[in-house]
KEKE-3310 file (N, C-alpha, C; in steps of 0.2 Angstrom, whole numbers, plus 5000, padded with zeros to 4 digits):
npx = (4973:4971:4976:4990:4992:4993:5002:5011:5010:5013:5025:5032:5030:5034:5049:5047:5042:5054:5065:5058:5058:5070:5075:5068:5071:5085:5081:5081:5077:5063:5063:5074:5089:5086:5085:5099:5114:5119:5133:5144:5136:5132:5121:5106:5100:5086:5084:5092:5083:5073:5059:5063:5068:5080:5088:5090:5094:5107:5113:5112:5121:5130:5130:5140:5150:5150:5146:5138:5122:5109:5099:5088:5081:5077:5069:5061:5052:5047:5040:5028:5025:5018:5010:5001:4995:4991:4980:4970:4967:4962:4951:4940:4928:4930:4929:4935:4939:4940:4949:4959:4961:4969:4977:4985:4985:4990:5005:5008:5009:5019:5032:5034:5036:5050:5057:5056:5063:5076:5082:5076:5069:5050:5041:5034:5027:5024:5016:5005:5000:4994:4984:4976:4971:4964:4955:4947:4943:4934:4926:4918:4914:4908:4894:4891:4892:4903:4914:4914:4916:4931:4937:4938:4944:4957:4961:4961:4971:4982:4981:4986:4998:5004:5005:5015:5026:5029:5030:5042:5050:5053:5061:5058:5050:5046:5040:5037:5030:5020:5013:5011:5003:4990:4987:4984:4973:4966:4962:4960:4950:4939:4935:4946:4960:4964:4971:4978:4989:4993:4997:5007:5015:5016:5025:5035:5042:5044:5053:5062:5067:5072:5085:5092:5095:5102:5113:5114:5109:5109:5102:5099:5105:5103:5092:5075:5069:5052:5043:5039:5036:5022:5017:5017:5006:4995:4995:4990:4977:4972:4969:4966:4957:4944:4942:4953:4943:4934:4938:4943:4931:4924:4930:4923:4910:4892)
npy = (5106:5097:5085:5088:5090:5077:5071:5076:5068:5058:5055:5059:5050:5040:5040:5035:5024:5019:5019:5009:4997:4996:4992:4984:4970:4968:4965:4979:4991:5003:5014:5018:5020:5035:5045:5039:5042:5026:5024:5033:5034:5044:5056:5062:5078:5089:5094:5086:5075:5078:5073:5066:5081:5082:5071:5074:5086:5085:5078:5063:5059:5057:5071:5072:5062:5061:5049:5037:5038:5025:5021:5019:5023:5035:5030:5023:5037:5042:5032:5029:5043:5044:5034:5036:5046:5041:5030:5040:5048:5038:5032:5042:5044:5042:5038:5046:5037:5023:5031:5030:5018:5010:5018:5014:5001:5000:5004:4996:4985:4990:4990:4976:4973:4978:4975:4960:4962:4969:4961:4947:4947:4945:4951:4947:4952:4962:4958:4951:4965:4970:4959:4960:4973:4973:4962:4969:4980:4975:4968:4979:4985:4979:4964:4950:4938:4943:4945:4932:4926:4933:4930:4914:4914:4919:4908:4896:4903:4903:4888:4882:4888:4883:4867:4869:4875:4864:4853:4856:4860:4869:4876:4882:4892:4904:4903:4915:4919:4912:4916:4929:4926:4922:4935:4941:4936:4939:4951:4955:4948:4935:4935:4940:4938:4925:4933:4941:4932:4924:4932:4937:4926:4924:4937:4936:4923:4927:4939:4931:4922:4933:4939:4925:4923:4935:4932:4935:4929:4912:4897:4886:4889:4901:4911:4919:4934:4930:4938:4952:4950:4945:4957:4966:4957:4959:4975:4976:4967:4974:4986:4986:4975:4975:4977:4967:4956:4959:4958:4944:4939:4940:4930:4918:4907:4911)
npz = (5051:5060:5054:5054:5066:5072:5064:5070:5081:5079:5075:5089:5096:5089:5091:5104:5102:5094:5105:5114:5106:5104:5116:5122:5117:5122:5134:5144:5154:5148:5153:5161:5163:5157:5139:5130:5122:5114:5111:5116:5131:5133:5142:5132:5128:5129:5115:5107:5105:5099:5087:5069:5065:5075:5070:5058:5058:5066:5055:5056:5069:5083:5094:5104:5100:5090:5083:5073:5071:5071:5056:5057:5067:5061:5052:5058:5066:5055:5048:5057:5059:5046:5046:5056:5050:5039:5044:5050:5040:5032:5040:5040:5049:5063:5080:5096:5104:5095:5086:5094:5097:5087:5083:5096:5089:5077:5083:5091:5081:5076:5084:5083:5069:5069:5079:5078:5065:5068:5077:5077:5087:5093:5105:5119:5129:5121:5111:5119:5127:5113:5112:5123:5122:5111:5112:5122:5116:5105:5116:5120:5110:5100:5096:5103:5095:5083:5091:5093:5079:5078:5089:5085:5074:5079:5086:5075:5068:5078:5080:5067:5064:5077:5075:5064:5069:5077:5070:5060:5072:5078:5069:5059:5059:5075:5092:5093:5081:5083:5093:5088:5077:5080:5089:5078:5075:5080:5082:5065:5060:5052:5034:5034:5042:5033:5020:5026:5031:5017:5011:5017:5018:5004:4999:5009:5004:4991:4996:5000:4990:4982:4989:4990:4979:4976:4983:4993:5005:5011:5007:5013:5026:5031:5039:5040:5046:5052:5056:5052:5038:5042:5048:5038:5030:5038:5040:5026:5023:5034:5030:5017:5015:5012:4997:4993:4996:4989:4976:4975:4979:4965:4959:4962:4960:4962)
capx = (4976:4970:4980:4998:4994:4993:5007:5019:5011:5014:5033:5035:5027:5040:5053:5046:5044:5061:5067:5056:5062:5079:5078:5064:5076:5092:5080:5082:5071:5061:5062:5078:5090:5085:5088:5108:5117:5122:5141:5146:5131:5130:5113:5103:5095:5077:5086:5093:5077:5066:5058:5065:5071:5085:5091:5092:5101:5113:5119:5113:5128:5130:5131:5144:5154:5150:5146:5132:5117:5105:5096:5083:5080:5076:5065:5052:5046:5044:5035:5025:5021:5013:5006:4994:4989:4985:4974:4966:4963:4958:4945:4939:4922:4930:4926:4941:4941:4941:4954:4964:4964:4968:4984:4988:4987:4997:5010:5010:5013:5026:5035:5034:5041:5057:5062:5061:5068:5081:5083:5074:5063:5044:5043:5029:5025:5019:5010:5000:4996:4990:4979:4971:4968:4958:4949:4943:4941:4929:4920:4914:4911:4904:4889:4895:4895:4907:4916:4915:4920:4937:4941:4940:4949:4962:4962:4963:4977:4986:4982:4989:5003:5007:5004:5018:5030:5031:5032:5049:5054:5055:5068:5055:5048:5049:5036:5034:5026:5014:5010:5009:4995:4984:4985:4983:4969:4959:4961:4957:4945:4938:4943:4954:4967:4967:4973:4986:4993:4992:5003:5013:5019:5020:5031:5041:5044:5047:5060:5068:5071:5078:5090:5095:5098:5109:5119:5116:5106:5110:5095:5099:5109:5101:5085:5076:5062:5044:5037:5038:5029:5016:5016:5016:5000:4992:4993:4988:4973:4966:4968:4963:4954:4938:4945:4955:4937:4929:4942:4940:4924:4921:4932:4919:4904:4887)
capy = (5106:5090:5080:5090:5087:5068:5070:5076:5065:5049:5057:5058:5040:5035:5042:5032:5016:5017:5016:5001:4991:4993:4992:4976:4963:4968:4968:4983:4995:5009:5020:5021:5026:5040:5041:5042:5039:5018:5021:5037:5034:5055:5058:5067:5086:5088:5098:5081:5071:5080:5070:5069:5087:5081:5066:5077:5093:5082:5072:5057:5059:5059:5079:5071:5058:5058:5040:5037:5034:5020:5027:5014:5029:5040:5027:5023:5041:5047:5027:5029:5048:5046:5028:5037:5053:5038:5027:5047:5050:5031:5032:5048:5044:5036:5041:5047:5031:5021:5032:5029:5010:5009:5020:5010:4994:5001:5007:4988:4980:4992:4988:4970:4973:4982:4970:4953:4963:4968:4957:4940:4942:4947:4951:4944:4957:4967:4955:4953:4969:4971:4955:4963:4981:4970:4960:4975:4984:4968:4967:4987:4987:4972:4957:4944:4937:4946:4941:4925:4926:4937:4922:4909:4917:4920:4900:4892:4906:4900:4878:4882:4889:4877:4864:4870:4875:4859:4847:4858:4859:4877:4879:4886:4899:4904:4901:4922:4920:4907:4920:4934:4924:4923:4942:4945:4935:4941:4958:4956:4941:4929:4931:4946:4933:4923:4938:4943:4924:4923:4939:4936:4919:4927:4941:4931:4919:4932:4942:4927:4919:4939:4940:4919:4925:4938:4928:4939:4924:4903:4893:4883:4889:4906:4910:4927:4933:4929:4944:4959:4950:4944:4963:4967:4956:4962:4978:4976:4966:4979:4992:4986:4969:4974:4977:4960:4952:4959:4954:4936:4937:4940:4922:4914:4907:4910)
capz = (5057:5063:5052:5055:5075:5071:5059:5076:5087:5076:5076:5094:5098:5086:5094:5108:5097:5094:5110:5115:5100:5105:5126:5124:5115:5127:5142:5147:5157:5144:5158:5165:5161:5151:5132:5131:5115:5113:5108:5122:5136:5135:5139:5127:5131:5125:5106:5103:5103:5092:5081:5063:5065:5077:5069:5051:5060:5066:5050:5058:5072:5088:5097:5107:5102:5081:5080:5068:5073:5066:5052:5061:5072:5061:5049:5063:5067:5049:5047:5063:5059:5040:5049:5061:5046:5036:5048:5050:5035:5028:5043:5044:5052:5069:5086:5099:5105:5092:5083:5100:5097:5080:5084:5096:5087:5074:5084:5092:5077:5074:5088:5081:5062:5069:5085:5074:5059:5070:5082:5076:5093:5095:5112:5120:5133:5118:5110:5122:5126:5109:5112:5130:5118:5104:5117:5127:5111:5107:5120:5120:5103:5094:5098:5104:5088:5080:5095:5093:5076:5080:5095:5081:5068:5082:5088:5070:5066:5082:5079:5062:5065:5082:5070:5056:5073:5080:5064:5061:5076:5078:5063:5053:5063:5082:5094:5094:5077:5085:5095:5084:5072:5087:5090:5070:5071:5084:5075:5060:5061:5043:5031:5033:5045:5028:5019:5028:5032:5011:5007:5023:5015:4997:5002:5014:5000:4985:4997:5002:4983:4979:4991:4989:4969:4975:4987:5005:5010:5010:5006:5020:5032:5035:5040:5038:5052:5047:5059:5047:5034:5045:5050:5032:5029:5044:5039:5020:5024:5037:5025:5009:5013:5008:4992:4992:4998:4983:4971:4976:4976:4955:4955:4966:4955:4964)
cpx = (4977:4976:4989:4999:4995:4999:5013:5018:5013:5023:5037:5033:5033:5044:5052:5047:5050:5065:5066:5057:5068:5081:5074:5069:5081:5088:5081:5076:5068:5060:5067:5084:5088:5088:5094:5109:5122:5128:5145:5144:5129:5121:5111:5099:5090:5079:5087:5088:5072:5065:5059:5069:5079:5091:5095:5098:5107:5117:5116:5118:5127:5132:5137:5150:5153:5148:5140:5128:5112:5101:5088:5078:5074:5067:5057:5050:5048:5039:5028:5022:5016:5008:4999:4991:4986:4979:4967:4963:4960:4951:4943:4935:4926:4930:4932:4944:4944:4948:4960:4968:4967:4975:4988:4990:4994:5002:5014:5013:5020:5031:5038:5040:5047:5063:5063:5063:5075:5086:5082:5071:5057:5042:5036:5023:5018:5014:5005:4996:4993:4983:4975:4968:4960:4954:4944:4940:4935:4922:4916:4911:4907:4900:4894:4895:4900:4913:4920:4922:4928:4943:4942:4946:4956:4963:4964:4969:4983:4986:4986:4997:5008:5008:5014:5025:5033:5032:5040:5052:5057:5060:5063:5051:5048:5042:5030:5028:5022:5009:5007:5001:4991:4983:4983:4976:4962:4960:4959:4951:4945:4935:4948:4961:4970:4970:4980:4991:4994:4999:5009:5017:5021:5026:5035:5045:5047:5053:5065:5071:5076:5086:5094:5098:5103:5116:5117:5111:5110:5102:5094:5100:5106:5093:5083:5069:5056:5042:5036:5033:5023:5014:5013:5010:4997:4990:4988:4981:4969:4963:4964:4960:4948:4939:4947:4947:4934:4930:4942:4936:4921:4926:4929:4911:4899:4882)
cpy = (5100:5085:5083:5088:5079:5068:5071:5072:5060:5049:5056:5050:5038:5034:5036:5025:5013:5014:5009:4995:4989:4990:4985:4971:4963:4967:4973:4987:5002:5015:5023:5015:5030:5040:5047:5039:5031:5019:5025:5034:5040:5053:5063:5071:5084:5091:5093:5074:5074:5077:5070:5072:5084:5078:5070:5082:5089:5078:5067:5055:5060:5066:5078:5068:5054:5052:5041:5035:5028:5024:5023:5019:5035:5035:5026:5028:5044:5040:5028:5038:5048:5038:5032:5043:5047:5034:5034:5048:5045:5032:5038:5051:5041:5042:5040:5041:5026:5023:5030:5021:5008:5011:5016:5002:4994:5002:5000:4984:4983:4991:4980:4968:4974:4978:4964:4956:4964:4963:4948:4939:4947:4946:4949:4946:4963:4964:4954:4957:4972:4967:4958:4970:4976:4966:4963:4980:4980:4968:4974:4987:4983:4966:4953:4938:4937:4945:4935:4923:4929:4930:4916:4910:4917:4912:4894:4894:4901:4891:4881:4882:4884:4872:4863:4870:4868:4853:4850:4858:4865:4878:4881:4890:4899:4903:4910:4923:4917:4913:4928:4932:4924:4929:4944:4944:4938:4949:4959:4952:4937:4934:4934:4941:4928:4926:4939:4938:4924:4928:4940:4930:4922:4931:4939:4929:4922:4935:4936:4925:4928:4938:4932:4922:4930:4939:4932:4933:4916:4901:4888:4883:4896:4906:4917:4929:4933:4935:4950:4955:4950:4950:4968:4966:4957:4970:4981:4974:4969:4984:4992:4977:4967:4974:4970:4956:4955:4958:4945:4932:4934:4932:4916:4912:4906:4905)
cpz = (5061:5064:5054:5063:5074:5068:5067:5081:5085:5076:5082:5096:5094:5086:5099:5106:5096:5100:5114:5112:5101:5112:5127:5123:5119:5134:5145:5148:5151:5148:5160:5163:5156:5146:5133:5123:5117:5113:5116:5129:5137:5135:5136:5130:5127:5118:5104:5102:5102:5088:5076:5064:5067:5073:5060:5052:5062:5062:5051:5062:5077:5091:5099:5107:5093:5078:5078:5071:5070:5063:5054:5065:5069:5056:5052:5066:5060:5047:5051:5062:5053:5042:5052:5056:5042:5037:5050:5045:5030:5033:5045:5051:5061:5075:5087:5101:5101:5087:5089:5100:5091:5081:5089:5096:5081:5076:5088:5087:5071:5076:5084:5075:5066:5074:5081:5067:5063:5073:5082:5085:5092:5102:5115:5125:5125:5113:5113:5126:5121:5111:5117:5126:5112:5108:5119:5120:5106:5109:5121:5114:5099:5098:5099:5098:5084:5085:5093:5086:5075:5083:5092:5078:5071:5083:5082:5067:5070:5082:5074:5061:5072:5077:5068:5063:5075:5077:5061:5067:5081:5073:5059:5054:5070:5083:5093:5088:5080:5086:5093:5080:5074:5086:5081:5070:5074:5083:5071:5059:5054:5041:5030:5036:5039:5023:5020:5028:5025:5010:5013:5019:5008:4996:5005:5007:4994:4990:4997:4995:4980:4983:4993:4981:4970:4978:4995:5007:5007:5010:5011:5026:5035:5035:5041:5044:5047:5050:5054:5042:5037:5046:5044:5029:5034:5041:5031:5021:5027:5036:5018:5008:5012:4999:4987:4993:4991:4977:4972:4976:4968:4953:4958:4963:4961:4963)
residu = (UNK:UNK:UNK:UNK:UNK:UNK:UNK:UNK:UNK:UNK:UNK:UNK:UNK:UNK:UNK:UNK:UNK:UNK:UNK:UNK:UNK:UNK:UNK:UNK:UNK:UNK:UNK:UNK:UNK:UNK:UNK:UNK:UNK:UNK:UNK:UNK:UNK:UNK:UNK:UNK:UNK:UNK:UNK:UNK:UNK:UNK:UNK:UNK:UNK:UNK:UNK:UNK:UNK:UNK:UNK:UNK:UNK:UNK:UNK:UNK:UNK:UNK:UNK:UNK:UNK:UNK:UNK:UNK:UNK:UNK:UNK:UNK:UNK:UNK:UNK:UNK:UNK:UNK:UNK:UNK:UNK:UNK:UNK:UNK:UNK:UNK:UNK:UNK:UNK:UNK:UNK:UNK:UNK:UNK:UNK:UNK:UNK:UNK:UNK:UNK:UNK:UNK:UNK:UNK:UNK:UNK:UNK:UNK:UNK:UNK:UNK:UNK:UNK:UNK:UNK:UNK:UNK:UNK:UNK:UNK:UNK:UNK:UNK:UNK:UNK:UNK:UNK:UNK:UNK:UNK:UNK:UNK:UNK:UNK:UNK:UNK:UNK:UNK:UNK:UNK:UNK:UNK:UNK:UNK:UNK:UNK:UNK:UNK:UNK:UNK:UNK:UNK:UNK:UNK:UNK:UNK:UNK:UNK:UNK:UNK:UNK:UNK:UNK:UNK:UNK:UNK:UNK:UNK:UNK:UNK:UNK:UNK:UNK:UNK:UNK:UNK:UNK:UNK:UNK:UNK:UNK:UNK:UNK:UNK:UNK:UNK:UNK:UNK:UNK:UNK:UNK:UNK:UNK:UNK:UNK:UNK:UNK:UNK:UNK:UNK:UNK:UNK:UNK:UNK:UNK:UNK:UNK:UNK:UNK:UNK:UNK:UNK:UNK:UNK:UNK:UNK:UNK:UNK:UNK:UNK:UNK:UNK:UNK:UNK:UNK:UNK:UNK:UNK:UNK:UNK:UNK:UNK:UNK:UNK:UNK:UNK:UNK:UNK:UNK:UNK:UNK:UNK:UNK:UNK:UNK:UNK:UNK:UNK:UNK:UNK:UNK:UNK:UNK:UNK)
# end
């Protein structure tokens, strides 16, 4: 029963997510006006924002004005509802709190994937409220040690990538990654930031060569956003980078 309420709440958050991915990049208020359909303006009753359920009863179509919806819509509350049953059921043992943080870090660097995949921005408001949640979540939780090491791992993520920005020039990634690698790192901490940073690059670089071989990209002229993968390796390395650490381990001679 636990997991089925997790299961509608990560649906409605997702709903929620949706909106904020689409209202941050244009500027616009997440509050007002209320959720209306993008093509009409009709505002929508509470039957046509049901999560999933809605977007399926309707086709995928506007109630009022048939224009299709983004299937964008529907992707982020079925992503964001099996997100929060698996952070549940990966950490069984976690306290309310901790499961509270956890949800909304995930749901932060949800946010993140969907704006620069759509949009090519990472909004900088919500990077930083992820950074003030893992701070606070930090400083309650762990020695100052532990600390410490978080606040490195964050400062070498962010040199490296200042670094690699300003010798490009910004043509080879925005300043938003800078500031995303910061927030990853003081997340994840060492060696997981290494991890992610690793399969963030690998995966970048394998989609982009696919879709260079199939022609939807130029090899020079387009450019593809880096933040999803970074989101990608972020959340691979926090899920399975004990895993990864103990496989790299066995090619480390003692």
């Amino acid at each position: 029963m636990v997991q089925v309420f997790i299961l509608i709440l990560g649906a409605a958050i997702g709903s929620f997510l949706g909106v904020v991915s689409y209202r941050l990049p244009k500027k616009e208020s997440i509050n007002f006006p209320p959720s209306h359909c993008s093509h009409c303006r009709h505002r929508l009753m509470w039957y046509d924002l049901i999560p999933i359920f809605s977007y399926l009863s309707l086709g995928g179509r506007c109630r009022y004005c048939k224009e299709r919806i983004s299937l964008t819509t529907l992707f982020i509350e079925v992503w964001t509802a099996l997100l929060f049953v698996f952070i549940y059921s990966i950490f069984p043992n976690l306290s309310v709190f901790e499961l509270i943080y956890y949800l909304l870090i995930g749901s932060i660097f949800t946010i993140i994937f969907f704006t620069d995949f759509q949009y090519g921005i990472i909004p900088f408001q919500i990077t930083f409220l992820g950074g003030i949640a893992v701070l606070i979540y930090l400083l309650v939780t762990f020695s100052p040690w532990v600390f410490l090491v978080h606040f490195l791992s964050a400062l070498g993520a962010f040199l490296t990538f200042l670094f690699l920005f300003l010798i490009t020039r910004g043509k080879g990634m925005g300043f938003g990654d800078v500031i995303l690698v910061a927030f990853m790192g003081l997340f994840l901490g060492f060696p997981y930031i290494g991890f992610a940073l690793y399969i963030a690059f690998l995966t970048g670089a394998l989609i982009s060569l696919i879709l260079v071989v199939m022609g939807s990209k130029k090899l020079r002229h387009d450019t593809i956003p880096f933040g999803p993968f970074l989101v990608i390796g972020t959340f691979t390395s926090f899920f399975y980078g004990r895993e990864i650490l103990e496989f790299v381990s066995g090619f480390i001679p003692i």
